[in-house]
C-alpha positions in Angstrom: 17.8 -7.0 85.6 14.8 -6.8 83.3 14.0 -3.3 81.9 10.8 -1.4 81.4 10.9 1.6 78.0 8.9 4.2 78.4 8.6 6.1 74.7 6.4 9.2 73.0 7.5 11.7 70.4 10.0 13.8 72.3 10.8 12.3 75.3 10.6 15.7 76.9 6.7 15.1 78.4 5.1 12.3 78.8 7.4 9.6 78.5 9.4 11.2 80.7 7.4 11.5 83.3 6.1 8.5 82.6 9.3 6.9 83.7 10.4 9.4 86.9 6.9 7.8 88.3 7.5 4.4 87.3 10.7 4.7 89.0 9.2 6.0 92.2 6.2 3.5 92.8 8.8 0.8 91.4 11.3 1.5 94.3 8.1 1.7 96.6 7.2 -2.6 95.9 10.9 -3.1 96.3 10.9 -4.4 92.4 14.1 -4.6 91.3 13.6 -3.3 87.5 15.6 -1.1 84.9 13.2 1.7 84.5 14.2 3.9 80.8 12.5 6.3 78.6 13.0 7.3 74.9 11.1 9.2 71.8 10.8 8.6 68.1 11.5 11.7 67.0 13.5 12.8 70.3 16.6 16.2 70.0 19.0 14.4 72.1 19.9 16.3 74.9 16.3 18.3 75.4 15.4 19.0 78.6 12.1 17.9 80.2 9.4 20.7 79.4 9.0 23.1 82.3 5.4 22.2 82.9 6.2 18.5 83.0 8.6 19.5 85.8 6.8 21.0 87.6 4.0 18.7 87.4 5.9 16.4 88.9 8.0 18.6 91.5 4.2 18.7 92.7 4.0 14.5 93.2 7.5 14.9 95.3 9.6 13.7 91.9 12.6 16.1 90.4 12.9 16.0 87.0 14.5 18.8 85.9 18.1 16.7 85.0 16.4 15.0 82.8 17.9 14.6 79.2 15.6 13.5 76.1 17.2 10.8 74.1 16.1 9.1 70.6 14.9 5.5 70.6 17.4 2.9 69.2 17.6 -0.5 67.9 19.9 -0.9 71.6 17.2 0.6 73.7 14.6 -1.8 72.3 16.7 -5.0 72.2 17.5 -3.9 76.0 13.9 -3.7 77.2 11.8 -6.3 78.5 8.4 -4.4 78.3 8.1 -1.5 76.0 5.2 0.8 76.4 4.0 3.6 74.5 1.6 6.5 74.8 -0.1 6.0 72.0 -1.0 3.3 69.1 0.8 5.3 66.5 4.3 4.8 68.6 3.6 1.2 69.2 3.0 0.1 64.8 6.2 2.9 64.7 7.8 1.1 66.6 6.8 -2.7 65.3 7.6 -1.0 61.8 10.8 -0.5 62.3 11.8 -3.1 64.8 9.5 -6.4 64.0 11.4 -8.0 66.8 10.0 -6.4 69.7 6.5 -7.6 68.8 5.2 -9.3 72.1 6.9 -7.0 74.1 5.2 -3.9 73.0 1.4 -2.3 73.7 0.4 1.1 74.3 0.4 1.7 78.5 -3.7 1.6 78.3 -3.3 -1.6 76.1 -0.9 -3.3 78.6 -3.4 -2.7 81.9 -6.6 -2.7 80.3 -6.3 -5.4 77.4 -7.1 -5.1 73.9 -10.3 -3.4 72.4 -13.4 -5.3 72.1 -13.4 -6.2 68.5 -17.0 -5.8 68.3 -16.4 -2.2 69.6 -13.4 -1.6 67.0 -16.0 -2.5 63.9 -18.2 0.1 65.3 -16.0 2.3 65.8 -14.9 2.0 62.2 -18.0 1.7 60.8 -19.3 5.4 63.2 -15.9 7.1 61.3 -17.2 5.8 58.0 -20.8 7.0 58.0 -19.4 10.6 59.5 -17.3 11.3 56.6 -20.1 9.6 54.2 -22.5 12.1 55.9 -19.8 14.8 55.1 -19.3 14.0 51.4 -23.2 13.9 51.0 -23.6 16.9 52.6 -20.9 19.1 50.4 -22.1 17.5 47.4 -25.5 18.7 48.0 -24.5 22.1 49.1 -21.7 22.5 46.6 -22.3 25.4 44.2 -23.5 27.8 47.4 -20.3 26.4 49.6 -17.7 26.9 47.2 -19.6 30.7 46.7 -19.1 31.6 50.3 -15.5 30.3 50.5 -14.4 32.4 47.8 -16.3 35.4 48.7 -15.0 34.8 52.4 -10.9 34.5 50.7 -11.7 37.7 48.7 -12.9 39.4 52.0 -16.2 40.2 50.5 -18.8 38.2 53.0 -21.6 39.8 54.1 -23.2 39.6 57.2 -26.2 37.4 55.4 -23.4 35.2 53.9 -22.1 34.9 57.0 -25.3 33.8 59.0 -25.8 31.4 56.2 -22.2 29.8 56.5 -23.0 29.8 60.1 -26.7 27.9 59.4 -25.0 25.1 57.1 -22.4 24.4 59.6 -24.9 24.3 62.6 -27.3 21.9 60.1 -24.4 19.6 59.4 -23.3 19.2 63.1 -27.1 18.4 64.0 -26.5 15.9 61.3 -23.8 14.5 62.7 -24.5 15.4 66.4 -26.0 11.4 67.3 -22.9 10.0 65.6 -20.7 11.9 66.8 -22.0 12.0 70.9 -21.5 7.7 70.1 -18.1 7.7 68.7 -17.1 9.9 71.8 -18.4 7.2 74.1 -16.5 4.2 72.2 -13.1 6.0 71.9 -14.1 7.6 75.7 -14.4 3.9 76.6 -11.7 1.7 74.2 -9.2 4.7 73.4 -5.8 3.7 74.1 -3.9 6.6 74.0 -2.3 9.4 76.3 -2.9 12.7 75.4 0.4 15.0 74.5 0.3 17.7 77.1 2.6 19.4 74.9 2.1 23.2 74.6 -1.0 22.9 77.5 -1.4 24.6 80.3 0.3 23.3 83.4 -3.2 22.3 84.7 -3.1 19.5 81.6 0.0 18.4 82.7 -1.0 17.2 86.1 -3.7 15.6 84.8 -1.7 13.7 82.9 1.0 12.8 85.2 -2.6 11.7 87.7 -3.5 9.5 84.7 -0.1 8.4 84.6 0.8 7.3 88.1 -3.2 5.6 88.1 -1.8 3.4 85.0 1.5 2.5 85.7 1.2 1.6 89.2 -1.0 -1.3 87.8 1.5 -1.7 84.9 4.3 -2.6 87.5 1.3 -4.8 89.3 0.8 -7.2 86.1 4.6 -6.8 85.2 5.9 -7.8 88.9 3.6 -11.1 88.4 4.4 -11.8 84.8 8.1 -11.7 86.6 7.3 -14.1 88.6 
């Protein structure tokens, strides 16, 4: 029966719920599929977090017997499809197990396909002239920075220090402000990642379990026809 890996971090959030819905609409198209879940730095035996539970308790789905477990070289031979929340599990994961190259994308990556490579230079090339603007900027404003940082560790800033600290930082972000408003579109646009609710309020959680169930119900679309 081919097999579908969820993974994150901890196993405890998203991956877990990750895999409770892909389970659910799964067993809804009558596809016969092995449906897992796993984290790179997992504590075996962790619970699913109480928000995620609840989350999903709210989409009809009981997660609460949940147990975290640690990603192995078994669970990734076993799958078929691995997918990850973000880009940093997926190279982890190529890292450490070349093998499963072809076999494993990100969740966005799998239903969306890979960034525009025009958009990925950009993007690159936005991060680049930030920090540039950055180094510029403290090189240019070095002496009176450095003043204000130790006078602000020694506790002795006064309120016209402070309202200067305040009018470099607000001078920078205007700087920075048209970068930074078209960064935020491309990543808005080509990011590939699910946020970790981790540590969020229970409001964040079902956002990301909505995100989730949008994604993997086309996941188990493409997959079921790949099958084919």
């Amino acid at each position: 029966m081919p097999g579908i890996l969820f993974v994150c971090t901890g196993n405890t959030c998203r991956s877990s719920m990750a895999a409770a819905i892909a389970a659910k609409l799964a067993k809804e198209r009558g596809l016969d599929v092995t449906i897992s879940s796993a984290g790179l730095a997992a504590r075996e035996g962790d619970p699913a977090t109480p928000e995620a539970v609840q989350a999903l308790a709210e989409m009809g789905l009981d997660l609460s017997s949940h147990r975290a477990r640690q990603l192995t070289a078994a669970t990734v031979r076993d799958a078929d499809l691995i997918l990850t929340m973000t880009a940093e599990h997926r190279e982890r994961i190529l890292r450490d197990y070349p093998e499963a190259r072809g076999k494993t994308y990100t969740l966005k990556e799998y239903v969306q396909g890979p960034e525009d490579p025009a958009m990925a230079r950009r993007r690159l090339k936005l991060a680049g002239e930030i920090a540039a603007r950055e180094q510029e900027f403290a090189a240019a404003h070095r002496q009176e920075l450095e003043e204000l940082s130790r006078e602000a560790g020694d506790g002795a800033l006064s309120q016209e220090k402070k309202t200067r600290w305040q009018q470099l930082e607000a001078e920078l972000t205007t700087s920075l402000k048209p970068l930074l408003e078209e960064l935020a579109r491309i990543q808005a646009g080509a990011g590939r990642d699910i946020a970790d609710p981790f540590g969020q309020p229970l409001e964040v959680y079902r956002a990301t379990a909505r995100e989730l169930e949008r994604l993997i119900r086309q996941a188990l679309r493409k997959f079921s026809q790949e099958k084919k």
